[in-house]
C-alpha positions in Angstrom: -36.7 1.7 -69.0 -33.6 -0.7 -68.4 -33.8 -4.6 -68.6 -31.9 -6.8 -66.7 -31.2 -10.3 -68.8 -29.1 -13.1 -67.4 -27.0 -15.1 -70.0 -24.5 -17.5 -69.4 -21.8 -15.5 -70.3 -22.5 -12.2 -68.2 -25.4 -10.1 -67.5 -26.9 -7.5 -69.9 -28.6 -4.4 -69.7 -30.9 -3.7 -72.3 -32.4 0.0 -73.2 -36.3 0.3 -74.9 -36.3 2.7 -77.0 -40.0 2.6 -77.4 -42.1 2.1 -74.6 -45.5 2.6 -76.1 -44.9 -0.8 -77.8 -45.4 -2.8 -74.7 -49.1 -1.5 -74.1 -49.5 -4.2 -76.5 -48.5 -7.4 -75.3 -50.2 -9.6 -77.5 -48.5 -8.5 -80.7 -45.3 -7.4 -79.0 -43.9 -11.2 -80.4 -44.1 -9.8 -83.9 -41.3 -6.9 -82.8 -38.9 -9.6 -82.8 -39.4 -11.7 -85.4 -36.1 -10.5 -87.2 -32.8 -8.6 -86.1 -33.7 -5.5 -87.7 -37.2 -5.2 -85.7 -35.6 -6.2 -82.5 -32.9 -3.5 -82.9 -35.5 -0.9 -83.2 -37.6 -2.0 -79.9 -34.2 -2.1 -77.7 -30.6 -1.6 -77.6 -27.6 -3.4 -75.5 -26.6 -0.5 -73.1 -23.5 -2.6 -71.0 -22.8 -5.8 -70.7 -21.2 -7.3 -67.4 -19.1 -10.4 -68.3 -18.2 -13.6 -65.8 -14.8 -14.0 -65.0 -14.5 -17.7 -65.1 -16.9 -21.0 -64.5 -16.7 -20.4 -60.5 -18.1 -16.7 -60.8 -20.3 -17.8 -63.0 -21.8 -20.3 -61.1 -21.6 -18.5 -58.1 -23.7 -15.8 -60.0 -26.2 -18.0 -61.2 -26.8 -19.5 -57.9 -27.5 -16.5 -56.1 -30.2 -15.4 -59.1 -31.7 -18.3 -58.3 -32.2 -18.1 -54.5 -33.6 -14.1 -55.8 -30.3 -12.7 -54.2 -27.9 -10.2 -56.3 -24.5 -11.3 -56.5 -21.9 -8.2 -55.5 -20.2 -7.8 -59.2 -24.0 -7.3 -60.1 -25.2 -4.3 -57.5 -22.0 -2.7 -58.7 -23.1 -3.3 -62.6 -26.5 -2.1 -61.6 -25.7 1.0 -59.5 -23.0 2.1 -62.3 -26.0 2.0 -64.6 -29.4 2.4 -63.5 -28.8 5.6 -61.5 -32.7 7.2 -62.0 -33.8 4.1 -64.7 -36.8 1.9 -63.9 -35.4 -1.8 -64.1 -37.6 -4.6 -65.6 -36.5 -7.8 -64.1 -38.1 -11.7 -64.6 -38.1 -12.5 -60.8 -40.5 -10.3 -59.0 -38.6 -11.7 -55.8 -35.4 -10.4 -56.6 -37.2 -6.8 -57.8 -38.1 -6.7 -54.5 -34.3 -7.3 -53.3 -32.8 -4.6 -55.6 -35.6 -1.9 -54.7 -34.3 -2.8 -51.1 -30.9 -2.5 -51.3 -29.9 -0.4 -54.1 -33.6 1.8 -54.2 -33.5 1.2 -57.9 -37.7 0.9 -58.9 -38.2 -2.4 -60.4 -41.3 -3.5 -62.3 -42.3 -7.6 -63.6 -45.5 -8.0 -65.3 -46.8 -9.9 -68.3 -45.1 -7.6 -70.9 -41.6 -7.4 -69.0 -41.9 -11.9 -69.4 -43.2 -11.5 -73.2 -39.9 -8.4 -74.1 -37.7 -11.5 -72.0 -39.4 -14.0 -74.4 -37.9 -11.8 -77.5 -34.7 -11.1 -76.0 -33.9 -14.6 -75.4 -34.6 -15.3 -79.1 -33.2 -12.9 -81.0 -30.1 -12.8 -78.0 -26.8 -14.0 -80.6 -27.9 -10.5 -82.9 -28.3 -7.9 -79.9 -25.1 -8.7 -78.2 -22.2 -8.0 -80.3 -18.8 -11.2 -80.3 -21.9 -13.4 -78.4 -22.1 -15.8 -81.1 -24.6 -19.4 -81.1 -22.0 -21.6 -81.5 -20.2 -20.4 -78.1 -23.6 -19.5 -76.5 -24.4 -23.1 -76.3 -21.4 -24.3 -74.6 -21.2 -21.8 -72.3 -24.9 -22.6 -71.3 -24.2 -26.6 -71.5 -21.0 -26.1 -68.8 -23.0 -23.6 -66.6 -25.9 -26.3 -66.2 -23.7 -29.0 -65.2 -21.8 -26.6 -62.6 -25.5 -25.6 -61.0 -26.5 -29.5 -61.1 -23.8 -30.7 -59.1 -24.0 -27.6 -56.8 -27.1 -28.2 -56.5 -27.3 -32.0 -55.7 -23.9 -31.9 -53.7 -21.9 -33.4 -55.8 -18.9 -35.0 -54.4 -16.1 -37.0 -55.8 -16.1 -38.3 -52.0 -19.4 -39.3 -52.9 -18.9 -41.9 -55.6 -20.8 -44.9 -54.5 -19.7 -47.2 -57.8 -16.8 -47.7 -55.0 -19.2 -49.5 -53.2 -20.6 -51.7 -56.0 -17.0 -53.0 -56.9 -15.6 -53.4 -53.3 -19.0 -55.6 -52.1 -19.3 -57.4 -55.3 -15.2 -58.7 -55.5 -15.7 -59.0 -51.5 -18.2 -61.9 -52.9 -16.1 -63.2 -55.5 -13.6 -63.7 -52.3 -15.2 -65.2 -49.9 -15.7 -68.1 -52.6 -12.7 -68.2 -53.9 -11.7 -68.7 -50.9 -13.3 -71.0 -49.8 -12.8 -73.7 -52.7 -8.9 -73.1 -52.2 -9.4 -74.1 -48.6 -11.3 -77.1 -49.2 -8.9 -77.9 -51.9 -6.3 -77.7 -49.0 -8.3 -80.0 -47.1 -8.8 -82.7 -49.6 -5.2 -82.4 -50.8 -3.6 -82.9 -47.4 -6.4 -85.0 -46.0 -4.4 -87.8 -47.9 -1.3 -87.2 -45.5 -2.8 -86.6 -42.4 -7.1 -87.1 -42.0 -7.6 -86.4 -38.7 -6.4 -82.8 -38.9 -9.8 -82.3 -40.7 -11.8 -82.9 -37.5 -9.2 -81.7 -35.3 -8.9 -77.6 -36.6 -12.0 -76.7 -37.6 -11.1 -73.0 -39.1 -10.1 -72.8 -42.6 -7.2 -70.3 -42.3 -5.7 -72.1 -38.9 -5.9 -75.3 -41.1 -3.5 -73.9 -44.2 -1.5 -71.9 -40.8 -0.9 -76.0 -39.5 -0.2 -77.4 -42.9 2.4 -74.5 -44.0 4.4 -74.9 -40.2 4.1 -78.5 -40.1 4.5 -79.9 -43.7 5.1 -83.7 -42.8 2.9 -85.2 -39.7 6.1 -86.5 -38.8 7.0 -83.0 -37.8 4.4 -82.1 -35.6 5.6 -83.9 -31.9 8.1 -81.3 -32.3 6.8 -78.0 -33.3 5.0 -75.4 -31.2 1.3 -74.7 -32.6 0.6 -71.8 -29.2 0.8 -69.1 -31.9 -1.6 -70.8 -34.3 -3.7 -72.6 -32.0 -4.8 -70.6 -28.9 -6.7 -74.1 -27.2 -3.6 -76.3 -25.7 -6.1 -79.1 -25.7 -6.3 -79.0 -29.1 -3.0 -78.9 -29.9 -2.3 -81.9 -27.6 -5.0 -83.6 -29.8 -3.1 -83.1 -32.9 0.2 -84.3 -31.9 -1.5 -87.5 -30.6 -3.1 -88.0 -34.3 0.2 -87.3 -35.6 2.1 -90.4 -34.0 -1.1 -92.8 -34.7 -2.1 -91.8 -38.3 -3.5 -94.0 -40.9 -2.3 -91.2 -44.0 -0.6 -92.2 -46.7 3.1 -91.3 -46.7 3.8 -88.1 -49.3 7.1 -86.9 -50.5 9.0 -83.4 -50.5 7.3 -82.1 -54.0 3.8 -82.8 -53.2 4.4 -81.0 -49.6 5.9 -78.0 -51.1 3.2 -77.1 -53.6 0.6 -78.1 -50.5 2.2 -75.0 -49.1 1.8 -72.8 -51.9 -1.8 -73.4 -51.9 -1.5 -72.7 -48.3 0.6 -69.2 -49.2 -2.9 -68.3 -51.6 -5.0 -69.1 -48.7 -3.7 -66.5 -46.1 -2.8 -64.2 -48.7 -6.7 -64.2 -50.0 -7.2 -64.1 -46.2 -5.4 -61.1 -45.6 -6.4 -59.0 -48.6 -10.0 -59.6 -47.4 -9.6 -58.2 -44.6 -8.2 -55.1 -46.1 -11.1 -54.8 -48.3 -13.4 -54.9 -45.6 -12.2 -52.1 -44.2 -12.0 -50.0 -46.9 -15.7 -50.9 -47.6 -16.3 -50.2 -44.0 -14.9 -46.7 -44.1 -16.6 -46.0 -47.6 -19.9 -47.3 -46.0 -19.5 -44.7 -42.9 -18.5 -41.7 -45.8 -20.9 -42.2 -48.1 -24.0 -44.0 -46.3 -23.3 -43.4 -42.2 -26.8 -43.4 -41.5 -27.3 -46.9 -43.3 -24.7 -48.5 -42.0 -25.6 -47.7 -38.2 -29.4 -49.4 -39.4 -28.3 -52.5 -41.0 -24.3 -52.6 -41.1 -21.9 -52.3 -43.5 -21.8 -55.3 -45.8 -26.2 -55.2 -46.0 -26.1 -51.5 -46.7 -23.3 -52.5 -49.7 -25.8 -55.4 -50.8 -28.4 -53.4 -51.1 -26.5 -50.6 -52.8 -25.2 -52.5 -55.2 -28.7 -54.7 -55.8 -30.2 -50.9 -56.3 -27.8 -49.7 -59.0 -26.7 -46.3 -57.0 -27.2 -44.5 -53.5 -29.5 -42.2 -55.3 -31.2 -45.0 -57.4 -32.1 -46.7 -54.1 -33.4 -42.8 -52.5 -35.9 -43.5 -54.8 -37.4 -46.8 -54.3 -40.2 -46.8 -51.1 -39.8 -49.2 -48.0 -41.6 -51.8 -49.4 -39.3 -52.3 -52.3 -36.1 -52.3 -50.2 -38.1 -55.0 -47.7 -37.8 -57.6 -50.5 -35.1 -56.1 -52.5 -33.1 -59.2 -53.5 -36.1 -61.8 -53.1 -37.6 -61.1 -56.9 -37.6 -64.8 -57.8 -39.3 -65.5 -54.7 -41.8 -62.8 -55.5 -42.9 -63.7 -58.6 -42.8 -67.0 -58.2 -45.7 -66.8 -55.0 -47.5 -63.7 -57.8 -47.9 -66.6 -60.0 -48.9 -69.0 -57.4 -50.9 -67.4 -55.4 -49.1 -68.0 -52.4 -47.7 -66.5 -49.7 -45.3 -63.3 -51.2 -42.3 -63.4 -48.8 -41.8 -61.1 -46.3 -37.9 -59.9 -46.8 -35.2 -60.3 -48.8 -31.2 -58.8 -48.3 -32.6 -56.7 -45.3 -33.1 -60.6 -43.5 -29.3 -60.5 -42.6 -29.2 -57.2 -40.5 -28.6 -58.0 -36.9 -32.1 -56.5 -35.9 -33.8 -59.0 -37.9 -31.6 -61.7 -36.5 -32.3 -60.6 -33.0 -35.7 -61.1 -33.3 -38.3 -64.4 -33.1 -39.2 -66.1 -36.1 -42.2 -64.5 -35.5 -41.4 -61.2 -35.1 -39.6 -61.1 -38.2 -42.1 -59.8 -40.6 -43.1 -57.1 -38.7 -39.6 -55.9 -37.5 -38.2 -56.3 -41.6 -41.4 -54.0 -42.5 -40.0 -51.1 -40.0 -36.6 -51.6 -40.5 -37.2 -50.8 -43.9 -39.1 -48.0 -43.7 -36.4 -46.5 -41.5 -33.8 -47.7 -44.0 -35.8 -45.9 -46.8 -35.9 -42.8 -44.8 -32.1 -43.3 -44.1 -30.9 -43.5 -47.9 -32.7 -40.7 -49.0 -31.2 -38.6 -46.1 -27.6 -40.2 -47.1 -28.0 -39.5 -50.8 -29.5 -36.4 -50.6 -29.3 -34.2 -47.4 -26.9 -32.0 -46.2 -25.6 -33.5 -42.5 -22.9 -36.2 -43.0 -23.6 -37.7 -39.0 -25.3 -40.7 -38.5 -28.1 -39.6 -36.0 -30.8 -40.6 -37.6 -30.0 -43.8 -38.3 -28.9 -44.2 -34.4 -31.9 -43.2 -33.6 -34.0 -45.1 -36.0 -32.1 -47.9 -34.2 -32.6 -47.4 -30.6 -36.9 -47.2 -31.8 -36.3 -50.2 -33.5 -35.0 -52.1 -30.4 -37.9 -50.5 -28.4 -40.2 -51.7 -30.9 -38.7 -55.4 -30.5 -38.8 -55.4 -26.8 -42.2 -54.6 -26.8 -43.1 -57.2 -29.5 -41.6 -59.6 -27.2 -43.4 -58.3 -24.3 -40.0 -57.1 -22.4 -39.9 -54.9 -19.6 -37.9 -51.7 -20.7 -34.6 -50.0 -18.6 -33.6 -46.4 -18.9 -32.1 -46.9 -22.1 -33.0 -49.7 -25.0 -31.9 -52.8 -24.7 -30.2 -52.8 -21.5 -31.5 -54.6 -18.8 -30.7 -52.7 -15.9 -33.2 -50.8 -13.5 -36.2 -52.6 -14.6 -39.5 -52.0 -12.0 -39.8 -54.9 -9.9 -43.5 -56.4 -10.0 -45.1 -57.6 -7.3 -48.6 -60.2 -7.1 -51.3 -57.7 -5.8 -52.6 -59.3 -2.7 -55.8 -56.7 -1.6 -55.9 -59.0 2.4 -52.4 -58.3 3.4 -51.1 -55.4 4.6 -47.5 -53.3 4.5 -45.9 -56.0 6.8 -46.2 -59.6 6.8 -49.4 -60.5 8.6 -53.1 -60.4 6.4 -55.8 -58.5 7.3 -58.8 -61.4 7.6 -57.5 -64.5 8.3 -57.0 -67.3 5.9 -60.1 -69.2 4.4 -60.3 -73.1 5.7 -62.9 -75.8 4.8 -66.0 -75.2 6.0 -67.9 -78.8 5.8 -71.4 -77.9 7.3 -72.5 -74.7 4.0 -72.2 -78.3 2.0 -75.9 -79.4 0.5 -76.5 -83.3 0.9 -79.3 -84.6 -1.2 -82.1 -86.5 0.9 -81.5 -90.2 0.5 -84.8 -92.0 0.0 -86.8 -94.6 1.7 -86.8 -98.4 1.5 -90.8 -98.7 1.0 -90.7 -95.7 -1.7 -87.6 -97.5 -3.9 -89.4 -100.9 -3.6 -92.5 -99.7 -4.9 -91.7 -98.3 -8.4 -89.2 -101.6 -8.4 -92.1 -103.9 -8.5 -94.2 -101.6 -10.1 -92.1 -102.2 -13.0 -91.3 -105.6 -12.7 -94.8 -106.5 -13.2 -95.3 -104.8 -16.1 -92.2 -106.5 -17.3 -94.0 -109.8 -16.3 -97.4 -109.2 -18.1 -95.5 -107.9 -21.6 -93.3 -110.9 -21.8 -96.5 -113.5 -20.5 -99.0 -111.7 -22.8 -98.0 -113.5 -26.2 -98.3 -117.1 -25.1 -101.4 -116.3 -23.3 -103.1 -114.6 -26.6 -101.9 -118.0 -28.3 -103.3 -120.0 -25.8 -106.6 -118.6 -25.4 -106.9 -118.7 -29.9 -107.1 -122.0 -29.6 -109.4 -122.4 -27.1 -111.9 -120.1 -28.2 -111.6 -122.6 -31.5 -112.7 -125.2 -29.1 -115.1 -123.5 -27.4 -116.9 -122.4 -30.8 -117.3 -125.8 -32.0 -118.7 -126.8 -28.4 -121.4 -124.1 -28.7 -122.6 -124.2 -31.9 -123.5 -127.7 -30.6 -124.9 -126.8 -26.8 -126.4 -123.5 -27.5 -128.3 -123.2 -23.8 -125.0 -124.0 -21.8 -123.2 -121.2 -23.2 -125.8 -118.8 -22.3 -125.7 -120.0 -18.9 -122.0 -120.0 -18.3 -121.6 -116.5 -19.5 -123.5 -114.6 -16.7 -121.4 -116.8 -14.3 -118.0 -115.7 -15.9 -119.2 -112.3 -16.0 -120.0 -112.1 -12.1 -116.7 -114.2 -11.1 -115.1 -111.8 -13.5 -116.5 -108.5 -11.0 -115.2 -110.5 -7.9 -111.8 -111.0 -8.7 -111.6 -107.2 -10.0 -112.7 -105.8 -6.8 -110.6 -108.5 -5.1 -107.6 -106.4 -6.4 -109.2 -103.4 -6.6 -108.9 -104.2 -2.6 -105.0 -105.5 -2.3 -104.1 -102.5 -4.3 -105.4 -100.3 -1.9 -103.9 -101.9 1.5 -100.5 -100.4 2.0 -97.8 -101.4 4.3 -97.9 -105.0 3.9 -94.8 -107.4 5.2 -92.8 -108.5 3.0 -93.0 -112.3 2.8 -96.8 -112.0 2.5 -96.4 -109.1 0.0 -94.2 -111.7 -2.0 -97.5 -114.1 -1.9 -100.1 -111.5 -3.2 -97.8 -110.8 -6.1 -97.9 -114.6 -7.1 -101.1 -114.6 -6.5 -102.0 -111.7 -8.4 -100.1 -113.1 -11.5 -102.1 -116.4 -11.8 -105.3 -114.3 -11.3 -104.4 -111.2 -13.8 -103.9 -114.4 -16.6 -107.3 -116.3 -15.4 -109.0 -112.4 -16.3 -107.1 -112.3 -19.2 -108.3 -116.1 -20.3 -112.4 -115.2 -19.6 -112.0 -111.9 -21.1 -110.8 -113.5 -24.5 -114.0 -115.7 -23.9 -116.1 -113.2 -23.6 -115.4 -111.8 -26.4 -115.4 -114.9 -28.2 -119.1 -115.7 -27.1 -120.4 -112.3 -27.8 -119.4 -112.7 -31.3 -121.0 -116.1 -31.8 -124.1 -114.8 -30.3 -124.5 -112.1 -33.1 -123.5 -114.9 -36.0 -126.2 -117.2 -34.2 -128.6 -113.9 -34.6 -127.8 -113.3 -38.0 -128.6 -116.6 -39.0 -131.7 -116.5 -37.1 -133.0 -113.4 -38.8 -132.0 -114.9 -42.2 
């Protein structure tokens, strides 16, 4: 039996000399404890060496997909003609017994003979010492890494990180030297400050003009595309309220002017270099959220592959940690996006329609940066088409019709009001509704007789509750009067109360009677209620007396019995 063993300097074939010594796997570790026990298990029969770092690698990276490289079926047919070959990948067994018919065998005692080959390796093979095994294997495993991961000097993202972060440092600098120009010049000449609004057509004006006195005849169509404008500045010119300023002040002005545009110009040629490193290294980024965003976030991540690892809820607020932490600790609100707000999706949409369209752009973003820093394809499809299902997604949010292709707004469907009464042409089925003033329902209005009864109804009781309480005051005293008059003239009380007690009947049939007769005119109606009032307060007068007798008579018993 022959065993194949891969080292990083070439392969080796191995001989066993004694093959009952694998039946025991569990003690076939103690075989190779030292050199002298390893040499008596198995023998180096050839030994196949790499040409240089690319063979190697090219070697090893075949192995590894379980595919023979062709300086190895050469080694192997040269050697194994009739030989059983023990390998460590049972896949590419498989691949030799195909190809070359050479039987193959991996099981647990080929892995555990591997185990003591690889340990006792430096003693077996002859001019393989440690101290260049260890190298060799060191170079090979960077060769495979990059292989394996693509590794590109085109690749370098640190590019990136410098470009966007002195593109920054620019746009400030800048911007101080042309407010500096400003302020320096607004001593000469204020009203250019109001007049050219640009910072870089400003320092353009100062650096032609110089003096204000020169302006009326200079041409400022090259600078200045607006005529109106220019007509404005030559008016200022003439009527200025600037101080006067003298040759040596104007020419270092104009240097300052000189740093402006320069600034300006190398700007702009760093922009495009970031915008052609940006479509190398990150095209499917840059088509999401453009150039200087995908930079930002880039550089805010640390690397392309650094930011292939974060998920699409880190790169929503990538940039807004403050922010974060601050609403973490306040329990408020945590915010909803951070670099990602100045993409031109996010700008396209409502304010509110921004949290939801930052969530799936940044999902698609996430999906685009791992396919930039780690896939194969160098196109930009996917983040094309990330885009186009972003724009549908916004459209719909905002409840748009959609054309043939997103956001254009041609061959929308026309919609029409459904009307189910008219037909194809212009007329309607069923003619048009009109007012129909007979299906209304009137309430019956009542009668005069049945509105003045419950009127006067009413206003008698009103009458008898307000006349009551000087009545009942009335008739108190009297019954005090009447009690003294009958204690004195006991027989003429129990005369007159039989009489008030049968005038008392009268007058209550009486309006027992006048209640009863209905219809009655009105002027005579007007003369029974009077007359009902004085008689309802006589009844009230001899009731009270009544009473007032009655209870005398039972004192006048009392006393009697006593």
């Amino acid at each position: 039996m022959l065993v194949l063993f891969e080292t990083p300097a070439g392969f080796a074939l191995f001989k066993v000399l004694n093959e009952g010594k694998l039946s025991k796997v569990e003690d076939l570790w103690q075989e190779f404890t030292t050199p002298d026990l390893a040499r008596k298990v198995v023998e180096l029969k050839a030994f196949n060496k790499f040409e240089n770092t690319s063979d190697a690698l090219s070697a090893a990276t075949l192995i590894l997909d379980s595919k023979p490289s062709k300086g190895l079926r050469k080694f192997l047919q040269k050697h194994c003609d009739g030989e059983t070959l023990a390998v460590a990948d049972s896949k590419l067994g498989n691949v030799i017994k195909e190809k070359l018919k050479i039987d193959c065998v991996h099981n647990s005692a080929v892995m555990e003979l591997m185990r003591g080959l690889r340990n006792q390796l430096s003693e077996l093979i002859s001019g393989l010492g440690t101290q260049d095994l260890g190298p060799m294997s060191l170079g090979l495993s960077h060769s495979l890494s990059r292989y394996k991961l693509k590794f590109s000097p085109e690749k370098v993202d640190t590019m990136i990180i410098q470009a966007i972060g002195l593109l920054d440092d620019l746009d400030k600098e800048l911007n101080t030297y042309a407010m500096r120009v400003r302020e320096w010049y607004g001593w000469h000449f204020p009203e250019l400050t109001k007049i050219v609004a640009d910072n870089i057509q400003y320092a353009k004006v100062v650096k032609l003009m110089g003096n204000r006195t020169n302006a009326v005849n200079l041409d400022f169509s090259e600078i200045l595309t607006d005529d109106d404008v220019e007509a404005q500045l030559k008016e200022a010119a003439v009527i200025s309220m600037g101080t006067e300023v003298n040759d040596l002040d104007l020419s270092n002005i104009r240097e300052l002017c000189d740093q402006v545009l320069s600034l300006s110009e190398y700007r702009a040629q760093l922009y495009d270099y970031l915008k052609s490193r940006m479509n190398t290294i990150a095209p499917n980024l840059t088509a999401l959220v453009g150039e200087l965003v995908g930079a930002r976030l880039i550089s805010h991540g640390g690397s392309l592959l650094n930011l292939a690892k974060q998920p699409g809820s880190t790169i929503q607020i990538l940039g807004a940690e403050k922010a974060l932490f601050r609403a973490l600790k306040t329990k408020h609100a945590t915010p909803k996006y951070g670099l990602i707000y100045h993409a031109s999706l996010i700008g396209q949409a409502a304010p509110k329609h921004k949290g939801k369209i930052s969530r799936s752009l940044a999902s698609k973003a996430a999906l685009a940066i791992r396919y930039d820093a780690l896939g194969d394809g160098e196109d930009n499809s996917i983040g094309l088409e990330s885009r186009l299902k972003l724009e549908t997604r916004l459209r719909v949010l905002e409840g748009k019709e959609l054309g043939r292709s997103a956001g254009s707004t041609k061959g929308k469907p026309k919609i029409e009001v459904y009307e189910k009464d008219r037909k194809n042409g212009a007329g309607l089925i069923t003619p048009a509704k009109t007012y129909n003033p007979s299906a209304d329902l009137v309430l019956a209005q009542p009668t005069e007789e049945t509105t003045k009864k419950p009127e006067t109804a009413s206003k008698k009781r009103k009458h008898e509750d307000v006349e009551t309480a000087p009545s009942v005051e009335t008739t108190g005293d009297a019954v005090q009067e009447d009690g003294k008059k009958k204690k004195k003239k006991k027989s003429k009380d129990s005369e007159e109360i039989p009489a008030a007690d049968a005038s008392g009947d009268k007058k209550k049939k009486k309006k027992s009677k006048e209640i009863e007769e209905p219809g009655a005119a009105t002027a005579e109606g007007e003369k029974k209620k009077k007359k009902k009032k004085s008689d309802a307060q006589d009844e009230e007068v001899v009731a009270m007396e009544t009473e007032s007798g009655k209870k005398d008579k039972k004192k006048k018993k009392k006393q009697a019995d006593q």
